[in-house]
mmCIF file as gemmi writes it, N, C-alpha and C atoms, coordinates in Angstrom:
data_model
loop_
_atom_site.group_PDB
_atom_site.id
_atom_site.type_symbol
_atom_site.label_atom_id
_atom_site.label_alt_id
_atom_site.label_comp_id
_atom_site.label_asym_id
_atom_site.label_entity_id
_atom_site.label_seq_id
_atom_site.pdbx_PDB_ins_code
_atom_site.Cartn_x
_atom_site.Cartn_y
_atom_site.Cartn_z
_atom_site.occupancy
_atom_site.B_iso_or_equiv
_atom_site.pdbx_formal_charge
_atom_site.auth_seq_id
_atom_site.auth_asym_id
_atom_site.pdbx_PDB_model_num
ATOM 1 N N . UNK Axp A 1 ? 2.585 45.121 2.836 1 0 ? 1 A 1
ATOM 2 C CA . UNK Axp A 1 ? 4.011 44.994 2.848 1 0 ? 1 A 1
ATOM 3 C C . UNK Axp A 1 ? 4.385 43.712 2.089 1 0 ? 1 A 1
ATOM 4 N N . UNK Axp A 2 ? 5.326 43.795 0.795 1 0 ? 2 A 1
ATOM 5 C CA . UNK Axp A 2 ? 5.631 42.359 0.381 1 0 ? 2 A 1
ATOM 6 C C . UNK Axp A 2 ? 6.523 41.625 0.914 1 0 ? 2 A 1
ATOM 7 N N . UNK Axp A 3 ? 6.443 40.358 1.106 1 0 ? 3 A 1
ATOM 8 C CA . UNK Axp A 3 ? 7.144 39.126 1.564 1 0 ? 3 A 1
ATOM 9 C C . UNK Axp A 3 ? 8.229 38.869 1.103 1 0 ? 3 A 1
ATOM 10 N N . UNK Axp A 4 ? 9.681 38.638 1.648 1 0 ? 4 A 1
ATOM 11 C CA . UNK Axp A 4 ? 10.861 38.662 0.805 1 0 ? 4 A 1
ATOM 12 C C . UNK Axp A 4 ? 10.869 37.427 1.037 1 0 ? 4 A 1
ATOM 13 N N . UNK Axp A 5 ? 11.19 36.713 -0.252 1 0 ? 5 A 1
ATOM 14 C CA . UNK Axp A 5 ? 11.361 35.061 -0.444 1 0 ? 5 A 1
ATOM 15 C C . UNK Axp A 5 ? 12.7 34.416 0.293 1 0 ? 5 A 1
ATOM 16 N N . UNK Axp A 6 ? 12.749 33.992 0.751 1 0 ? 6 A 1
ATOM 17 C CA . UNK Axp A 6 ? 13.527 33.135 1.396 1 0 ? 6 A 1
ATOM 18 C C . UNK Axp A 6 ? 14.502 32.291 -0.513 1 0 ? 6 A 1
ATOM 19 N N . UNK Axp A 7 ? 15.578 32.704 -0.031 1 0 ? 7 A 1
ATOM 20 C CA . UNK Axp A 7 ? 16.479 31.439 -1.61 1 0 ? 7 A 1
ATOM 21 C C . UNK Axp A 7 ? 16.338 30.316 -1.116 1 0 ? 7 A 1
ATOM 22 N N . UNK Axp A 8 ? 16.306 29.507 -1.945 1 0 ? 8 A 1
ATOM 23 C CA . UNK Axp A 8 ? 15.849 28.05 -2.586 1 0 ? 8 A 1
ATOM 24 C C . UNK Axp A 8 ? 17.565 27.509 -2.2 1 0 ? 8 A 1
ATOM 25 N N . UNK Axp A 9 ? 17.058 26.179 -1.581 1 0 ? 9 A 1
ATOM 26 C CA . UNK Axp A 9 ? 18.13 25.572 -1.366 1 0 ? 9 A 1
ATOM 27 C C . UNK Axp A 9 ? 18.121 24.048 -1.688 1 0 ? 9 A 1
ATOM 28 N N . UNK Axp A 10 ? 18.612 23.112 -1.556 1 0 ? 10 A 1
ATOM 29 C CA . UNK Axp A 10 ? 19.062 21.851 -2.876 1 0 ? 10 A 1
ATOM 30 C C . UNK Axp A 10 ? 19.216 20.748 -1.021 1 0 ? 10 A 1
ATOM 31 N N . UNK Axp A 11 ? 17.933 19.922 -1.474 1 0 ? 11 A 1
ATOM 32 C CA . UNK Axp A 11 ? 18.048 19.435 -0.404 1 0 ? 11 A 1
ATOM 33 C C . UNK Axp A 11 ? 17.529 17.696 -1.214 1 0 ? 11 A 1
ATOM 34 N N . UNK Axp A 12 ? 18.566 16.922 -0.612 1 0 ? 12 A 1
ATOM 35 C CA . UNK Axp A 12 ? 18.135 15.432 -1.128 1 0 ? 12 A 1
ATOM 36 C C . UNK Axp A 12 ? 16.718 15.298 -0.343 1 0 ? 12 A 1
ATOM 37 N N . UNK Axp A 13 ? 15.396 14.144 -0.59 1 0 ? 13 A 1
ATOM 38 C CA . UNK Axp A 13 ? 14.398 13.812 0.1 1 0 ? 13 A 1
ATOM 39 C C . UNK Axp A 13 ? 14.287 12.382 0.102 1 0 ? 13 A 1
ATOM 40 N N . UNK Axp A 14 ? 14.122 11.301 0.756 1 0 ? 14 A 1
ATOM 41 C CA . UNK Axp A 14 ? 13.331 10.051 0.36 1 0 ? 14 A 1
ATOM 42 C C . UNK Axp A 14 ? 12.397 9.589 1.391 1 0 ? 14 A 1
ATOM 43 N N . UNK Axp A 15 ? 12.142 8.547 1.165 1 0 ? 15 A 1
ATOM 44 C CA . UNK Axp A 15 ? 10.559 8.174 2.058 1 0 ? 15 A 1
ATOM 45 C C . UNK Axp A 15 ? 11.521 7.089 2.825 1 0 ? 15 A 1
ATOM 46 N N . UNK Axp A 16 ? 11.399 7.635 4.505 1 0 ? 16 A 1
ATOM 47 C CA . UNK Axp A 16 ? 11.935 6.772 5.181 1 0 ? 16 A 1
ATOM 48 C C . UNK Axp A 16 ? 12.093 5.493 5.283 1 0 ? 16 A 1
ATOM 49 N N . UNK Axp A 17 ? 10.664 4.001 5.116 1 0 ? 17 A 1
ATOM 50 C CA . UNK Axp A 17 ? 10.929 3.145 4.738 1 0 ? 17 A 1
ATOM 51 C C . UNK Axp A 17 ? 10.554 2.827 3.767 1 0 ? 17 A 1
ATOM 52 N N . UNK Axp A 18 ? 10.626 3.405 2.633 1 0 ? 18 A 1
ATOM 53 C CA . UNK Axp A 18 ? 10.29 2.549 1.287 1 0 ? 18 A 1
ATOM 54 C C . UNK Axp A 18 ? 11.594 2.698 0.517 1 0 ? 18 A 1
ATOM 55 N N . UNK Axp A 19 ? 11.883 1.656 0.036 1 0 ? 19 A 1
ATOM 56 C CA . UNK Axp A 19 ? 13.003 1.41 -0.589 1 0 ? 19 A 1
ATOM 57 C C . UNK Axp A 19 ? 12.611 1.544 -2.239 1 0 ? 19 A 1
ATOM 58 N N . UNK Axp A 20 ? 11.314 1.541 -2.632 1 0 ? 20 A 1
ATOM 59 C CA . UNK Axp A 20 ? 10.616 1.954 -3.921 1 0 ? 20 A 1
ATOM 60 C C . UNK Axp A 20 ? 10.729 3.152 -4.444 1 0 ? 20 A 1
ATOM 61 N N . UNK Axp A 21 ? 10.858 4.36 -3.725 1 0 ? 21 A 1
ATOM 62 C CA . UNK Axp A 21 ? 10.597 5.802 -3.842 1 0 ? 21 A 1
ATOM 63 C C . UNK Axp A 21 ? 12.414 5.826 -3.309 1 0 ? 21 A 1
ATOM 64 N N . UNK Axp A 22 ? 13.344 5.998 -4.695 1 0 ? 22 A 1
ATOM 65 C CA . UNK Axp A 22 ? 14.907 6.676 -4.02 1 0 ? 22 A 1
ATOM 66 C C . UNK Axp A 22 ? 14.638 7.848 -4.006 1 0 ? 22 A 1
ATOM 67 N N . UNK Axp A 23 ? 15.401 8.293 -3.192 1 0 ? 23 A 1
ATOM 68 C CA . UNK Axp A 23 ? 16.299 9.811 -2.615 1 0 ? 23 A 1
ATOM 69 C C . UNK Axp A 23 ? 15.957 10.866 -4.008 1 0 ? 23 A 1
ATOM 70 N N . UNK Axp A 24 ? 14.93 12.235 -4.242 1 0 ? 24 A 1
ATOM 71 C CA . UNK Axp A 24 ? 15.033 12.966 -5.304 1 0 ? 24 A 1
ATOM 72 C C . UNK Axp A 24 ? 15.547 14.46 -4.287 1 0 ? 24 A 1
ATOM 73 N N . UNK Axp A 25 ? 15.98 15.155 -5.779 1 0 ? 25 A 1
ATOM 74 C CA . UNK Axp A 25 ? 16.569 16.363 -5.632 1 0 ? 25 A 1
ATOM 75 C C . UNK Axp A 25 ? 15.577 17.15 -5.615 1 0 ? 25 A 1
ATOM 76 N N . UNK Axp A 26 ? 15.714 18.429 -4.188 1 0 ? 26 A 1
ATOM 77 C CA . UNK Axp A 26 ? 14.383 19.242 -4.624 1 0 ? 26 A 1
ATOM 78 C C . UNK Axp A 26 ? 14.75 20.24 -4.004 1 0 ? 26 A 1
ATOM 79 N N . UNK Axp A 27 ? 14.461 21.5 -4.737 1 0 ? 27 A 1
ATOM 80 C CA . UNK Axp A 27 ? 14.993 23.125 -4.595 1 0 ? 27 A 1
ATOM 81 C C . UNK Axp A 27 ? 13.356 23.869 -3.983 1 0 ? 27 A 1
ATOM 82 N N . UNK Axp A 28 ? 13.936 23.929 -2.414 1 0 ? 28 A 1
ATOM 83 C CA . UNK Axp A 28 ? 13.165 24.548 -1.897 1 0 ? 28 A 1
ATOM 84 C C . UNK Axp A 28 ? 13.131 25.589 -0.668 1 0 ? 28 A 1
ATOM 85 N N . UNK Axp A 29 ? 12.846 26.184 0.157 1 0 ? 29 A 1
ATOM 86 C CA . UNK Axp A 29 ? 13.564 27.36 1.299 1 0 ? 29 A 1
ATOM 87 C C . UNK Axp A 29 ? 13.251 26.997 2.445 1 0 ? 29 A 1
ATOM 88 N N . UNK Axp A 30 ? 13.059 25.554 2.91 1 0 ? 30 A 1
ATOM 89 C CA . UNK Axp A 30 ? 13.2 25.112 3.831 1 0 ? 30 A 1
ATOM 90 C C . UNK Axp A 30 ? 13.057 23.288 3.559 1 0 ? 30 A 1
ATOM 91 N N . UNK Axp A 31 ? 13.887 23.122 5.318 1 0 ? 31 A 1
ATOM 92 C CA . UNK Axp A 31 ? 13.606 21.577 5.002 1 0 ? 31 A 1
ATOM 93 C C . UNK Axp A 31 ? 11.983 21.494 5.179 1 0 ? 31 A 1
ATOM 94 N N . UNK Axp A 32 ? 11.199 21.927 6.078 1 0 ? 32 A 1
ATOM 95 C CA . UNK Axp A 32 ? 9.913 21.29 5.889 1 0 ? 32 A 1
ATOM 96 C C . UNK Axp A 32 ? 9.095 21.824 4.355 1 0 ? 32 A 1
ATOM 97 N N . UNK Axp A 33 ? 9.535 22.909 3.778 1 0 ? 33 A 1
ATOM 98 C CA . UNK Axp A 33 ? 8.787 22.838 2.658 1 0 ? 33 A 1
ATOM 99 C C . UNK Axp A 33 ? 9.381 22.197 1.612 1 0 ? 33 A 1
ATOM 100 N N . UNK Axp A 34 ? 10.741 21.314 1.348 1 0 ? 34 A 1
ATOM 101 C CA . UNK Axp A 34 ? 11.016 20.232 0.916 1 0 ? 34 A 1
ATOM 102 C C . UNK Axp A 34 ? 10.456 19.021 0.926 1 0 ? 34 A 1
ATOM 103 N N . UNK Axp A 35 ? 10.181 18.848 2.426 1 0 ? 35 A 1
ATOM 104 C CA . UNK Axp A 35 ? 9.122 17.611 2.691 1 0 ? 35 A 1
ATOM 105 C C . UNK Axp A 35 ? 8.288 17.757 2.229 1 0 ? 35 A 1
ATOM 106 N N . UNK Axp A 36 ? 7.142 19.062 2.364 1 0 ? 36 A 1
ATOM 107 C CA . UNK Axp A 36 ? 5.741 18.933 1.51 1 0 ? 36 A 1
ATOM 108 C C . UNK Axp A 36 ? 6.204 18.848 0.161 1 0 ? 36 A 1
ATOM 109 N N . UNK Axp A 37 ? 7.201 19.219 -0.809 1 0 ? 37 A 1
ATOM 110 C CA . UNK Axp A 37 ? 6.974 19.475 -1.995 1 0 ? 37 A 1
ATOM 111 C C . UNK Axp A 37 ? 7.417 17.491 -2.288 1 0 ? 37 A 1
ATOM 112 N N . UNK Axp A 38 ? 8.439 16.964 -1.801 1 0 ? 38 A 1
ATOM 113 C CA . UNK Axp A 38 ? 8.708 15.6 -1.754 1 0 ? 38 A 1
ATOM 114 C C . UNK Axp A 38 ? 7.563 14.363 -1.948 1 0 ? 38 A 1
ATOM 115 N N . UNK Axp A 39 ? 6.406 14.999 -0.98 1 0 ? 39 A 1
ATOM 116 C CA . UNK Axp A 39 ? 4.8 14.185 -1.086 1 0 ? 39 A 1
ATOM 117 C C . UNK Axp A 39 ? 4.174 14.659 -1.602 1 0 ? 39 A 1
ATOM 118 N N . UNK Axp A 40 ? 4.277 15.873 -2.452 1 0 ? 40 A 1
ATOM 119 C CA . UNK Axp A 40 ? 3.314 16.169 -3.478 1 0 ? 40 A 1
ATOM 120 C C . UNK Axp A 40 ? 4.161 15.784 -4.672 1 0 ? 40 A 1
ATOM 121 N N . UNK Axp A 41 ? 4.87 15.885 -5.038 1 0 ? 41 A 1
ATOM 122 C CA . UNK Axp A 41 ? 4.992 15.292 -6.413 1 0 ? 41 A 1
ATOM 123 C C . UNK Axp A 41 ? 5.622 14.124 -6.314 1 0 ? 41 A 1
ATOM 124 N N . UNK Axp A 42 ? 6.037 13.267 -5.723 1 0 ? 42 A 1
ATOM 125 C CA . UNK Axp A 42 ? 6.451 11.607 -5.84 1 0 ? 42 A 1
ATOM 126 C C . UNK Axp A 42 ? 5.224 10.709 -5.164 1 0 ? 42 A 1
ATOM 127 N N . UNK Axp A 43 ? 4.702 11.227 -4.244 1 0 ? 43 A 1
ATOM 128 C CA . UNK Axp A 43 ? 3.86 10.529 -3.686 1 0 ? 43 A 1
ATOM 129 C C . UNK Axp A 43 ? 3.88 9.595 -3.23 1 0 ? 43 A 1
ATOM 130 N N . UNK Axp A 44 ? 5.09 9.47 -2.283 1 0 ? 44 A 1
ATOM 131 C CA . UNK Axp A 44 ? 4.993 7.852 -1.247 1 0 ? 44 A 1
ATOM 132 C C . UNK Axp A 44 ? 4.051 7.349 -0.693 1 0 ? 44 A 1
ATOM 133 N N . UNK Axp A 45 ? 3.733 5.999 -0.546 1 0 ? 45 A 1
ATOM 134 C CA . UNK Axp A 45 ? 2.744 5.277 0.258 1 0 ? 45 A 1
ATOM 135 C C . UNK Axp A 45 ? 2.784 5.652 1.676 1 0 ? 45 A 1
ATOM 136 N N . UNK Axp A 46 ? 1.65 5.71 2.069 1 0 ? 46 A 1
ATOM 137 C CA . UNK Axp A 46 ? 1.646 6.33 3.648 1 0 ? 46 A 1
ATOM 138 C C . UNK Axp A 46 ? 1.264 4.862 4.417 1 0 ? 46 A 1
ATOM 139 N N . UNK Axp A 47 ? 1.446 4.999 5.645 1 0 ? 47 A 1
ATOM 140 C CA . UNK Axp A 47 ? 1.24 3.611 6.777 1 0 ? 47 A 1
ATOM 141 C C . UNK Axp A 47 ? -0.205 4.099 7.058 1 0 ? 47 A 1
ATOM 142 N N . UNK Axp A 48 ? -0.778 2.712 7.616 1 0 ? 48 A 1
ATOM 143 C CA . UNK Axp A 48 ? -1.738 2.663 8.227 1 0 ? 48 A 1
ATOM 144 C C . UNK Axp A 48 ? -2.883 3.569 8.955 1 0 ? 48 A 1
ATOM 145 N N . UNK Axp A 49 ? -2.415 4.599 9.496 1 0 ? 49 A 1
ATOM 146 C CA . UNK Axp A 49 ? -2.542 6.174 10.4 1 0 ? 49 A 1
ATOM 147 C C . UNK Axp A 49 ? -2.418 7.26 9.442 1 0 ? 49 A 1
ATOM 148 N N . UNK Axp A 50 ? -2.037 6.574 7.877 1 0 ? 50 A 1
ATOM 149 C CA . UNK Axp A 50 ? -2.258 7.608 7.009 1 0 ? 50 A 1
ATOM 150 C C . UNK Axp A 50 ? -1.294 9.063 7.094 1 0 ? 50 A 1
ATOM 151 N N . UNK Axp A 51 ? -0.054 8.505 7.487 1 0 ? 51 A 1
ATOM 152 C CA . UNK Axp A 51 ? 0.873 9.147 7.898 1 0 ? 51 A 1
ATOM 153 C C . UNK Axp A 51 ? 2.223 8.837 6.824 1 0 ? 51 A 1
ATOM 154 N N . UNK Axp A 52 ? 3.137 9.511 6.393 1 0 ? 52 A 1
ATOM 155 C CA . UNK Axp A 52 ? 4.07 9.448 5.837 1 0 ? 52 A 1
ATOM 156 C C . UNK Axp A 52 ? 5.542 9.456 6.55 1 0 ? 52 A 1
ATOM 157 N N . UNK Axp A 53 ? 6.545 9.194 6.199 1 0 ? 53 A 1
ATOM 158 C CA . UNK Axp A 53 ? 7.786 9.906 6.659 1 0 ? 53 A 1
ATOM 159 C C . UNK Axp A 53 ? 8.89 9.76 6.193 1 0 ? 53 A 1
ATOM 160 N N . UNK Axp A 54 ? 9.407 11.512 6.49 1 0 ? 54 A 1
ATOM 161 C CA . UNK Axp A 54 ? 10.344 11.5 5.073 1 0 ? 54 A 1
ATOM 162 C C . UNK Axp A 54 ? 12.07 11.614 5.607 1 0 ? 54 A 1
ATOM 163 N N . UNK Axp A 55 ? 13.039 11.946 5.362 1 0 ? 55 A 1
ATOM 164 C CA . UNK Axp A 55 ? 14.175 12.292 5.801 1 0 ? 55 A 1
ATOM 165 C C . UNK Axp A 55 ? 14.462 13.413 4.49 1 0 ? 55 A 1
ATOM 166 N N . UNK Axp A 56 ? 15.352 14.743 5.106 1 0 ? 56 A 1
ATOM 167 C CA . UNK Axp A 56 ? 15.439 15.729 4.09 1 0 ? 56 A 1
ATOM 168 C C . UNK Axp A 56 ? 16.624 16.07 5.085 1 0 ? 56 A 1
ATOM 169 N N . UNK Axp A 57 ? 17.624 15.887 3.475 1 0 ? 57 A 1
ATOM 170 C CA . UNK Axp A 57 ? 19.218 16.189 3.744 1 0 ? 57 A 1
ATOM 171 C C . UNK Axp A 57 ? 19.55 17.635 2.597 1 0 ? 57 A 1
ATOM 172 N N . UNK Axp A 58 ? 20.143 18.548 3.833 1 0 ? 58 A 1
ATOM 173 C CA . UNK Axp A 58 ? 20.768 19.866 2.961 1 0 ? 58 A 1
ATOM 174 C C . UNK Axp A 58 ? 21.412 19.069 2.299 1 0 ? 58 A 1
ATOM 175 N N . UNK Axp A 59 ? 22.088 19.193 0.974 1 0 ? 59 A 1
ATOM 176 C CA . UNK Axp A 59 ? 23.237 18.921 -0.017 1 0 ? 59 A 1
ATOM 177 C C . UNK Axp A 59 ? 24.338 20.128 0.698 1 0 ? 59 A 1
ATOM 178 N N . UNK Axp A 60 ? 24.137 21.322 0.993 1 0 ? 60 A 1
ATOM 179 C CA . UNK Axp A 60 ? 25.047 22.497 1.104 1 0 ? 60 A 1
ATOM 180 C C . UNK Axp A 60 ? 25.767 21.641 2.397 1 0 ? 60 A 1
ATOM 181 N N . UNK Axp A 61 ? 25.414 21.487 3.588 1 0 ? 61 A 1
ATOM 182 C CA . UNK Axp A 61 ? 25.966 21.293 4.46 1 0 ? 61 A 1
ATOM 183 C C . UNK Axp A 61 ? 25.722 19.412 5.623 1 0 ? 61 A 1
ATOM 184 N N . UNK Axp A 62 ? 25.134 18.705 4.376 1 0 ? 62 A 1
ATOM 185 C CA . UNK Axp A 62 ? 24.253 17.356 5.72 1 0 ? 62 A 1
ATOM 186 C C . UNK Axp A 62 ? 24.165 17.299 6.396 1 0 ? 62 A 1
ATOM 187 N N . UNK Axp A 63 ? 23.228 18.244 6.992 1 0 ? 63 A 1
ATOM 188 C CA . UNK Axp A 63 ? 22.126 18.258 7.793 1 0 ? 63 A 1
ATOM 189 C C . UNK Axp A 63 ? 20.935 17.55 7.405 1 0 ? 63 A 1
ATOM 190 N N . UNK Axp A 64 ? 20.532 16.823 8.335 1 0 ? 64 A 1
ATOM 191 C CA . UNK Axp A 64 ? 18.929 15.486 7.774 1 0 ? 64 A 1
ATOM 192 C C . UNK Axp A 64 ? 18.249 15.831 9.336 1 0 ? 64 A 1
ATOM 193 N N . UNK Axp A 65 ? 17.002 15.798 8.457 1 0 ? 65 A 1
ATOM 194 C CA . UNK Axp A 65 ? 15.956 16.273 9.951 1 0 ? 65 A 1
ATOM 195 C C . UNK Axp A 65 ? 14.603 15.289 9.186 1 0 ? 65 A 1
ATOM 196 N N . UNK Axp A 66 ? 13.954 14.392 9.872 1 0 ? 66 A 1
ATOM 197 C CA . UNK Axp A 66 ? 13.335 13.073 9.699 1 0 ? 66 A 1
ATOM 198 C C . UNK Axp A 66 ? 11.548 14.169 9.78 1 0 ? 66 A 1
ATOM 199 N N . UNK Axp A 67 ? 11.13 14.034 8.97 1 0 ? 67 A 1
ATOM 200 C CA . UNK Axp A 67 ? 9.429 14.837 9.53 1 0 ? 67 A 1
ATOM 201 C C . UNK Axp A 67 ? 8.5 13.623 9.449 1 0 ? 67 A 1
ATOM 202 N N . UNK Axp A 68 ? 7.077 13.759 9.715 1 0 ? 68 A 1
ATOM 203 C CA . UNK Axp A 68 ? 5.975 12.65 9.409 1 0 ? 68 A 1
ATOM 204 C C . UNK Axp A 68 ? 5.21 13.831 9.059 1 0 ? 68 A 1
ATOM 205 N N . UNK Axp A 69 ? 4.254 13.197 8.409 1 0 ? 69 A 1
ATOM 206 C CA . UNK Axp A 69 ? 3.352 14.005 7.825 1 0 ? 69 A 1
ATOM 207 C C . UNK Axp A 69 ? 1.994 13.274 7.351 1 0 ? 69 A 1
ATOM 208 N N . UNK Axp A 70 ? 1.24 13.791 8.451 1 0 ? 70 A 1
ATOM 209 C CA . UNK Axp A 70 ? -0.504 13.659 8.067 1 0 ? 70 A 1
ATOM 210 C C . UNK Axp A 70 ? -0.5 14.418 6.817 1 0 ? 70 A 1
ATOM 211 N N . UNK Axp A 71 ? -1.362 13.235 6.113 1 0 ? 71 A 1
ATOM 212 C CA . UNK Axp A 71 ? -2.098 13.229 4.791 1 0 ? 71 A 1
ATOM 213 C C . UNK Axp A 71 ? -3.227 14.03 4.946 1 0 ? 71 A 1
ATOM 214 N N . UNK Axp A 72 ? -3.896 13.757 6.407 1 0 ? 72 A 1
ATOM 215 C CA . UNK Axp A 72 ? -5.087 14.519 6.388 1 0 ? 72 A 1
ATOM 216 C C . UNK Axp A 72 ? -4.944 16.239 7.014 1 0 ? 72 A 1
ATOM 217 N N . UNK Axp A 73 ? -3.924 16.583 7.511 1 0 ? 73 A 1
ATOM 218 C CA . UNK Axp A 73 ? -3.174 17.423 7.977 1 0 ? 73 A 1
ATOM 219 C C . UNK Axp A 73 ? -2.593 18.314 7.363 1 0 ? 73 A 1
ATOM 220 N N . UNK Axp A 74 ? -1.564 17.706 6.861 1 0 ? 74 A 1
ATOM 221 C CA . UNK Axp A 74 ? -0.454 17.967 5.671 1 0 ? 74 A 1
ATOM 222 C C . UNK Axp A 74 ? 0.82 19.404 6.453 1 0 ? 74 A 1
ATOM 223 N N . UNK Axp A 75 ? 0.554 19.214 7.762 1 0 ? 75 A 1
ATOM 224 C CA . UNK Axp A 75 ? 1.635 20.058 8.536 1 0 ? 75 A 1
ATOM 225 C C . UNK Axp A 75 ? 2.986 19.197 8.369 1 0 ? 75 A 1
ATOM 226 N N . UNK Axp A 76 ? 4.101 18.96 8.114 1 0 ? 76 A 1
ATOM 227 C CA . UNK Axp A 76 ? 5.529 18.406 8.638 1 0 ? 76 A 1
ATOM 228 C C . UNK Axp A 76 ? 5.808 18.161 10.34 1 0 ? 76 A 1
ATOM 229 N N . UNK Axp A 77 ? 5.807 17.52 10.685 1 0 ? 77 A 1
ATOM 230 C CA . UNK Axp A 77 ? 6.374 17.466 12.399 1 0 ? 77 A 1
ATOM 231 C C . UNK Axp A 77 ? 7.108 16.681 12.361 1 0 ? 77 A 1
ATOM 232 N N . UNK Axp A 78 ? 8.409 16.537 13.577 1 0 ? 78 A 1
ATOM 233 C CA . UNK Axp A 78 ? 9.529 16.074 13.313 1 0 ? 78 A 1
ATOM 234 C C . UNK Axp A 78 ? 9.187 14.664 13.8 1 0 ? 78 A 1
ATOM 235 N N . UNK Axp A 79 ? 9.889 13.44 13.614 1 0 ? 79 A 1
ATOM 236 C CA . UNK Axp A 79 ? 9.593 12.195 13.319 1 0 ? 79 A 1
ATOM 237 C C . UNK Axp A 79 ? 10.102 12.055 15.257 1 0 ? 79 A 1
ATOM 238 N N . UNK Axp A 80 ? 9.283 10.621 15.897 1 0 ? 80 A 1
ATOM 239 C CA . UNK Axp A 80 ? 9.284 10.749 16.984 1 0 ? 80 A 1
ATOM 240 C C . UNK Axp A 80 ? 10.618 10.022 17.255 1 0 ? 80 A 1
C-alpha cells in the first residue's frame, strides 16, 4: 500500500542557546522532522551529553515546540 506524503510546511528553526547558528527556513511535514532536517544540515554544537536543542516555529500559525535531540539517538523529544 503506498504512503501518502504528508505537505511540507515552512517552519522557522534555531539552536536554542547558540546565538552563532540564526533562525533558518525549512520546508518540512512536521515540527519534529524540521528539527532533524535543522541538525542535519546547519549542524549546531551539541552540550556536553552530546545533546542538542532546537526551537521550531510554524510560520503558518506560531506555534514553537522546543525538542532535544541525541546525537547518538537522533529521535526529537520535547525539551524538559
Amino acid at each position: 500500500m503506498p504512503q501518502i506524503e504528508e505537505p511540507s510546511r515552512r517552519f522557522s528553526v534555531h539552536a536554542r542557546q547558540d546565538d552563532h547558528h540564526p533562525a533558518q527556513i525549512v520546508e518540512e511535514a512536521s515540527f519534529e522532522a524540521a528539527a532533524l532536517a535543522y541538525v542535519e544540515d546547519f549542524h549546531p554544537p551539541a552540550d556536553l551529553g552530546g545533546e542538542i536543542q532546537v526551537v521550531v516555529c510554524d510560520l503558518a500559525n506560531g506555534h514553537e515546540h522546543c525538542f532535544r535531540i541525541d546525537l547518538g539517538g537522533g529521535e526529537p523529544q520535547p525539551c524538559a
